[in-house]
PLY file of the C-alpha trace (Angstrom):
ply
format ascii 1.0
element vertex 187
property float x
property float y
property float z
element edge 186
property int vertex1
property int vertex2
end_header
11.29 28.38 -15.66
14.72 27.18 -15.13
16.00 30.23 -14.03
12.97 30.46 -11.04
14.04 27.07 -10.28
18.02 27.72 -10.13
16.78 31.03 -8.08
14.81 28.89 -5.80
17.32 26.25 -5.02
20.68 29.00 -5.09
18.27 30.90 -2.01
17.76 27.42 -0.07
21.44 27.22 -0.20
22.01 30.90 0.50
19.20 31.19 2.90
19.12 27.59 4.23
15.19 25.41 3.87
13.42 24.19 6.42
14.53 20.43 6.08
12.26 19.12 8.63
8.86 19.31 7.13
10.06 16.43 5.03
7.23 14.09 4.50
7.89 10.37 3.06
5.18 8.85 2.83
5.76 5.15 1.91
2.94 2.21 1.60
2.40 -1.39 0.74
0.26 -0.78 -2.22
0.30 -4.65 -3.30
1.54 -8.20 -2.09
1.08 -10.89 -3.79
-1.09 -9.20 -6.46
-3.58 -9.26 -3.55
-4.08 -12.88 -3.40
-2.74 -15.16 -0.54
0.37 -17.20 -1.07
-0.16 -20.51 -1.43
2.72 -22.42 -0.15
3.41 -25.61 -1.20
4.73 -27.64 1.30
6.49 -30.48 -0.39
7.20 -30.70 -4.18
7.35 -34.37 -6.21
8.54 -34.17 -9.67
7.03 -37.08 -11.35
9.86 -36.81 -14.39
12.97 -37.42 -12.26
11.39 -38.85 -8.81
12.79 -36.19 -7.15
10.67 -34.44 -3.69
11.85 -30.76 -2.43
10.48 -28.52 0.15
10.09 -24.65 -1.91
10.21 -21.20 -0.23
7.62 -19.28 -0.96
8.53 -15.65 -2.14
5.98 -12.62 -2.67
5.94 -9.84 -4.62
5.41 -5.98 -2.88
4.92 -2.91 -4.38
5.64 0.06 -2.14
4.19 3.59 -3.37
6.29 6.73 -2.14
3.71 9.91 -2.27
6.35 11.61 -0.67
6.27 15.74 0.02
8.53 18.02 0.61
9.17 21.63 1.21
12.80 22.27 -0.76
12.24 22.85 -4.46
12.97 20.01 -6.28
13.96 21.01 -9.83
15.17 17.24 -11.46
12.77 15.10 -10.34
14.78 11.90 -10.76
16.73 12.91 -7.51
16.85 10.75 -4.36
15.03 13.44 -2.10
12.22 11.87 -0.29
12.70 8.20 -1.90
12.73 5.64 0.82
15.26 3.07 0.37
13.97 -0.57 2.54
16.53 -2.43 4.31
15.53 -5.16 6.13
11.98 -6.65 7.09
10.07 -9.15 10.11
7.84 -11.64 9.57
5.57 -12.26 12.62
3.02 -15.41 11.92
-0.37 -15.62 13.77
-3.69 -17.90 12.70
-6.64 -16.62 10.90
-8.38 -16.04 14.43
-5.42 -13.98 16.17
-4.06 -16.83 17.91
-0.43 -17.52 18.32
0.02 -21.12 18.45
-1.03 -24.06 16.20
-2.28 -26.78 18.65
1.13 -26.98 20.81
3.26 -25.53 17.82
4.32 -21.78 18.99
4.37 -19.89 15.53
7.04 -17.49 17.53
9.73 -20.03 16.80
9.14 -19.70 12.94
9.06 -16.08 12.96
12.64 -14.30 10.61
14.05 -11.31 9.84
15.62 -10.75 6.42
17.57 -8.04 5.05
16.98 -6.60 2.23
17.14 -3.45 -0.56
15.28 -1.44 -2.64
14.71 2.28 -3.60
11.55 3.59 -3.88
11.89 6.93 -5.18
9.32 9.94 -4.51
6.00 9.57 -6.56
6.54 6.35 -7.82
5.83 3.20 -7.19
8.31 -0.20 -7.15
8.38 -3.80 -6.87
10.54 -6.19 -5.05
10.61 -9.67 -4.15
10.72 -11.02 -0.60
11.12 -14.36 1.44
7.71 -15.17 2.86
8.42 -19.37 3.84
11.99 -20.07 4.12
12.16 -23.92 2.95
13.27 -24.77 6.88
9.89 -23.96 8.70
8.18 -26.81 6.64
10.24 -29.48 8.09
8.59 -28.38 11.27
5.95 -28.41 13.59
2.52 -28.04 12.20
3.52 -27.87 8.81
4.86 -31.32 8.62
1.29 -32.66 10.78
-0.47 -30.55 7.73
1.31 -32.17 5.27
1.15 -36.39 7.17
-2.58 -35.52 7.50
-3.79 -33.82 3.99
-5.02 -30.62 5.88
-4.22 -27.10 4.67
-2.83 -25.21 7.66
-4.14 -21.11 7.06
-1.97 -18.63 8.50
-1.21 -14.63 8.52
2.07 -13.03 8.07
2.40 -9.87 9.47
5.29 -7.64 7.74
6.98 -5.49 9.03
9.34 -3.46 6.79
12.09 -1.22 7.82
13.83 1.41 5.66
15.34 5.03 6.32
15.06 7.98 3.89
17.73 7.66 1.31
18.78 11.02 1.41
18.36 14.02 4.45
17.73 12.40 8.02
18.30 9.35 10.05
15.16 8.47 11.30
14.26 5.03 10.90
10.57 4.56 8.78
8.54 1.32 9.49
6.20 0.10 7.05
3.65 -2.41 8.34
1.60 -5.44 5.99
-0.40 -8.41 6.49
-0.65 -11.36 3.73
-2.58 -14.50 4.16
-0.52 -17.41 3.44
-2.21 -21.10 3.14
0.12 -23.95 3.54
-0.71 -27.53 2.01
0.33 -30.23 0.00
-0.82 -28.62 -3.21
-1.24 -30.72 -6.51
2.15 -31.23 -8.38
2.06 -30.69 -12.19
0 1
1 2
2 3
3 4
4 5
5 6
6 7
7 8
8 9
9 10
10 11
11 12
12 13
13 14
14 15
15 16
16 17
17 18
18 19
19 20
20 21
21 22
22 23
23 24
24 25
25 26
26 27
27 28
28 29
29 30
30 31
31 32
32 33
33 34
34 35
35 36
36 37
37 38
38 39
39 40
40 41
41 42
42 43
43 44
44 45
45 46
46 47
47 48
48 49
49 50
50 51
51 52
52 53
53 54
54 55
55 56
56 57
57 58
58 59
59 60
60 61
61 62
62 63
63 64
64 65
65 66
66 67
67 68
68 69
69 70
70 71
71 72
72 73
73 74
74 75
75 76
76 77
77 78
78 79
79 80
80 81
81 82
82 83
83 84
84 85
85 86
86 87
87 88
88 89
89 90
90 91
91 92
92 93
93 94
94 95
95 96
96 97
97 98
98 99
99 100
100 101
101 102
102 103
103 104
104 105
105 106
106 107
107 108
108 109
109 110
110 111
111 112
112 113
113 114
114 115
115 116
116 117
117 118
118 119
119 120
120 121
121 122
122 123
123 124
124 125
125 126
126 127
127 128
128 129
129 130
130 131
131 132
132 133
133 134
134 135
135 136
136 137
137 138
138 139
139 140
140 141
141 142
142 143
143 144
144 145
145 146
146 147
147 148
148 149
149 150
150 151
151 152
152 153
153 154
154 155
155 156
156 157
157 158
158 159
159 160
160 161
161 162
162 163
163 164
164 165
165 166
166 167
167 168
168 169
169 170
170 171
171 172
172 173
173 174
174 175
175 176
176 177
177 178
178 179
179 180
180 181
181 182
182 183
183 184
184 185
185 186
Protein backbone atom coordinates (compact mmCIF):
# COMPACT_ATOMS: atom_id res chain seq x y z
CA UNK A 1 0.00 0.00 0.00
CA UNK A 2 2.81 2.27 0.69
CA UNK A 3 4.63 1.45 -2.16
CA UNK A 4 1.27 2.36 -4.61
CA UNK A 5 1.21 5.43 -2.68
CA UNK A 6 5.11 6.42 -3.01
CA UNK A 7 4.44 5.26 -6.86
CA UNK A 8 1.56 7.57 -7.08
CA UNK A 9 3.07 10.65 -5.60
CA UNK A 10 7.00 9.91 -7.29
CA UNK A 11 4.64 9.99 -10.95
CA UNK A 12 2.84 13.41 -9.88
CA UNK A 13 6.28 14.66 -9.42
CA UNK A 14 7.69 12.94 -12.49
CA UNK A 15 4.66 13.47 -14.55
CA UNK A 16 3.35 16.70 -12.94
CA UNK A 17 -0.88 16.58 -11.38
CA UNK A 18 -3.37 18.54 -12.42
CA UNK A 19 -3.29 21.13 -9.44
CA UNK A 20 -6.28 22.98 -10.45
CA UNK A 21 -9.14 20.72 -9.74
CA UNK A 22 -8.39 21.54 -6.14
CA UNK A 23 -11.59 21.79 -4.28
CA UNK A 24 -11.70 23.43 -0.60
CA UNK A 25 -14.62 23.38 0.47
CA UNK A 26 -14.90 25.34 3.79
CA UNK A 27 -18.30 26.12 5.92
CA UNK A 28 -19.63 27.70 9.04
CA UNK A 29 -20.91 24.58 10.55
CA UNK A 30 -21.72 26.37 14.06
CA UNK A 31 -21.74 29.91 15.80
CA UNK A 32 -22.58 30.35 18.87
CA UNK A 33 -23.66 26.71 19.42
CA UNK A 34 -26.58 27.93 17.26
CA UNK A 35 -28.06 30.22 19.69
CA UNK A 36 -27.97 34.11 19.38
CA UNK A 37 -25.49 36.08 21.39
CA UNK A 38 -26.83 37.82 23.96
CA UNK A 39 -24.88 40.88 24.59
CA UNK A 40 -24.88 42.47 27.63
CA UNK A 41 -24.68 45.93 27.39
CA UNK A 42 -23.46 47.20 30.70
CA UNK A 43 -22.12 44.99 33.56
CA UNK A 44 -22.59 46.03 37.59
CA UNK A 45 -20.75 43.92 39.95
CA UNK A 46 -22.64 44.18 43.11
CA UNK A 47 -19.31 42.84 45.23
CA UNK A 48 -16.96 45.72 44.35
CA UNK A 49 -19.50 48.49 42.85
CA UNK A 50 -17.77 48.36 39.88
CA UNK A 51 -19.96 48.89 36.08
CA UNK A 52 -18.09 47.74 32.65
CA UNK A 53 -19.27 47.60 29.16
CA UNK A 54 -18.19 43.54 27.85
CA UNK A 55 -17.46 42.49 24.23
CA UNK A 56 -19.24 39.89 23.23
CA UNK A 57 -17.17 37.02 21.54
CA UNK A 58 -18.65 33.84 19.61
CA UNK A 59 -17.56 30.69 19.00
CA UNK A 60 -17.34 29.19 15.02
CA UNK A 61 -16.68 26.01 13.86
CA UNK A 62 -15.63 25.85 10.23
CA UNK A 63 -15.80 22.23 8.51
CA UNK A 64 -13.20 21.71 5.55
CA UNK A 65 -14.74 18.71 3.22
CA UNK A 66 -12.10 19.56 1.05
CA UNK A 67 -11.19 17.32 -2.36
CA UNK A 68 -8.55 16.98 -4.26
CA UNK A 69 -7.08 15.26 -7.20
CA UNK A 70 -3.10 14.67 -6.04
CA UNK A 71 -2.76 11.58 -3.89
CA UNK A 72 -2.49 12.42 -0.56
CA UNK A 73 -0.61 9.67 1.29
CA UNK A 74 -0.18 11.40 5.18
CA UNK A 75 -3.24 12.77 5.77
CA UNK A 76 -2.13 15.23 8.46
CA UNK A 77 -0.64 17.43 5.57
CA UNK A 78 -1.72 21.04 4.90
CA UNK A 79 -3.14 20.24 1.28
CA UNK A 80 -6.56 21.57 0.96
CA UNK A 81 -6.80 23.02 4.72
CA UNK A 82 -7.99 26.57 4.63
CA UNK A 83 -6.22 28.75 6.92
CA UNK A 84 -8.84 32.19 7.89
CA UNK A 85 -7.28 35.45 8.13
CA UNK A 86 -9.30 38.14 8.72
CA UNK A 87 -13.25 38.61 8.88
CA UNK A 88 -16.30 41.68 8.41
CA UNK A 89 -18.98 42.20 10.43
CA UNK A 90 -21.88 43.95 8.58
CA UNK A 91 -25.01 44.69 11.15
CA UNK A 92 -28.62 44.98 9.79
CA UNK A 93 -32.16 44.64 11.96
CA UNK A 94 -34.25 41.61 12.14
CA UNK A 95 -36.41 43.08 9.14
CA UNK A 96 -33.39 43.91 6.64
CA UNK A 97 -33.22 47.39 7.52
CA UNK A 98 -30.07 49.31 7.94
CA UNK A 99 -30.65 51.89 10.42
CA UNK A 100 -32.00 51.92 14.03
CA UNK A 101 -34.39 54.97 14.16
CA UNK A 102 -31.64 57.69 12.99
CA UNK A 103 -28.66 55.39 14.19
CA UNK A 104 -26.87 54.10 10.77
CA UNK A 105 -25.64 50.51 11.87
CA UNK A 106 -22.86 51.20 8.93
CA UNK A 107 -20.88 53.23 11.40
CA UNK A 108 -20.59 50.18 13.85
CA UNK A 109 -19.69 47.81 11.27
CA UNK A 110 -15.38 46.21 11.87
CA UNK A 111 -13.10 44.20 10.38
CA UNK A 112 -10.80 42.01 12.48
CA UNK A 113 -7.96 39.95 11.64
CA UNK A 114 -7.59 36.88 12.57
CA UNK A 115 -6.04 32.98 12.30
CA UNK A 116 -6.85 29.63 12.23
CA UNK A 117 -6.19 26.37 10.24
CA UNK A 118 -8.76 24.29 9.31
CA UNK A 119 -7.27 21.34 7.88
CA UNK A 120 -9.01 18.99 5.12
CA UNK A 121 -11.85 16.74 6.62
CA UNK A 122 -11.98 18.16 9.82
CA UNK A 123 -13.62 20.41 11.57
CA UNK A 124 -12.21 23.45 14.10
CA UNK A 125 -13.18 26.01 16.46
CA UNK A 126 -12.15 29.52 17.00
CA UNK A 127 -13.20 32.43 18.84
CA UNK A 128 -14.14 35.77 17.31
CA UNK A 129 -15.07 39.48 18.27
CA UNK A 130 -18.78 39.86 17.64
CA UNK A 131 -19.44 43.50 19.96
CA UNK A 132 -16.31 45.32 20.49
CA UNK A 133 -16.98 47.07 24.04
CA UNK A 134 -16.91 50.68 21.95
CA UNK A 135 -20.23 50.30 19.90
CA UNK A 136 -22.23 50.18 23.25
CA UNK A 137 -21.28 53.59 24.26
CA UNK A 138 -23.16 54.51 21.14
CA UNK A 139 -26.10 55.25 19.37
CA UNK A 140 -28.96 52.94 19.87
CA UNK A 141 -27.33 50.83 22.20
CA UNK A 142 -26.96 53.38 24.86
CA UNK A 143 -31.11 54.56 24.07
CA UNK A 144 -31.60 50.53 24.62
CA UNK A 145 -29.89 50.48 27.60
CA UNK A 146 -31.56 54.48 29.25
CA UNK A 147 -34.91 52.91 28.17
CA UNK A 148 -34.91 49.01 29.36
CA UNK A 149 -35.56 47.82 25.68
CA UNK A 150 -33.62 44.96 24.09
CA UNK A 151 -32.37 46.23 20.73
CA UNK A 152 -32.37 42.72 18.17
CA UNK A 153 -29.93 42.81 15.54
CA UNK A 154 -28.13 40.46 12.73
CA UNK A 155 -24.51 40.19 12.11
CA UNK A 156 -23.61 39.20 8.91
CA UNK A 157 -19.95 37.51 8.72
CA UNK A 158 -18.02 37.54 6.39
CA UNK A 159 -14.81 35.46 6.68
CA UNK A 160 -11.80 35.61 4.53
CA UNK A 161 -9.04 32.98 4.29
CA UNK A 162 -6.75 31.58 1.35
CA UNK A 163 -5.75 27.90 0.95
CA UNK A 164 -2.82 27.22 3.16
CA UNK A 165 -0.94 25.44 0.77
CA UNK A 166 -1.10 25.44 -3.52
CA UNK A 167 -2.83 28.73 -4.92
CA UNK A 168 -3.51 32.29 -4.15
CA UNK A 169 -6.95 32.69 -4.60
CA UNK A 170 -8.65 34.36 -1.93
CA UNK A 171 -11.85 32.01 -0.34
CA UNK A 172 -14.79 33.94 1.34
CA UNK A 173 -16.86 32.30 3.77
CA UNK A 174 -20.19 33.98 4.49
CA UNK A 175 -22.49 33.67 8.17
CA UNK A 176 -25.28 35.29 9.80
CA UNK A 177 -25.79 35.24 13.82
CA UNK A 178 -28.54 36.94 15.62
CA UNK A 179 -27.25 39.02 18.32
CA UNK A 180 -29.80 40.66 21.04
CA UNK A 181 -28.45 43.55 22.92
CA UNK A 182 -29.91 44.57 26.48
CA UNK A 183 -29.28 45.29 29.87
CA UNK A 184 -29.31 41.67 30.92
CA UNK A 185 -29.64 40.64 34.70
CA UNK A 186 -26.23 40.80 36.58
CA UNK A 187 -25.43 37.81 38.87
Amino acid sequence: MWRSAILAGLLCVLVGCDTDNEVIEVRVSSINGGAPVMADLIIFDETTGEISIPEDVAVVEFTNRSESSPVVSDPNTFVNAFQLQSYSVTWRTAGGGTSVGTWPLAAYNFTAATSAIVPAGSSVETGILIAPAGMKTQGPFMEALVNGQELLLIADIDFLGRPAVGSEGDIHVYASVSVNFADFADE
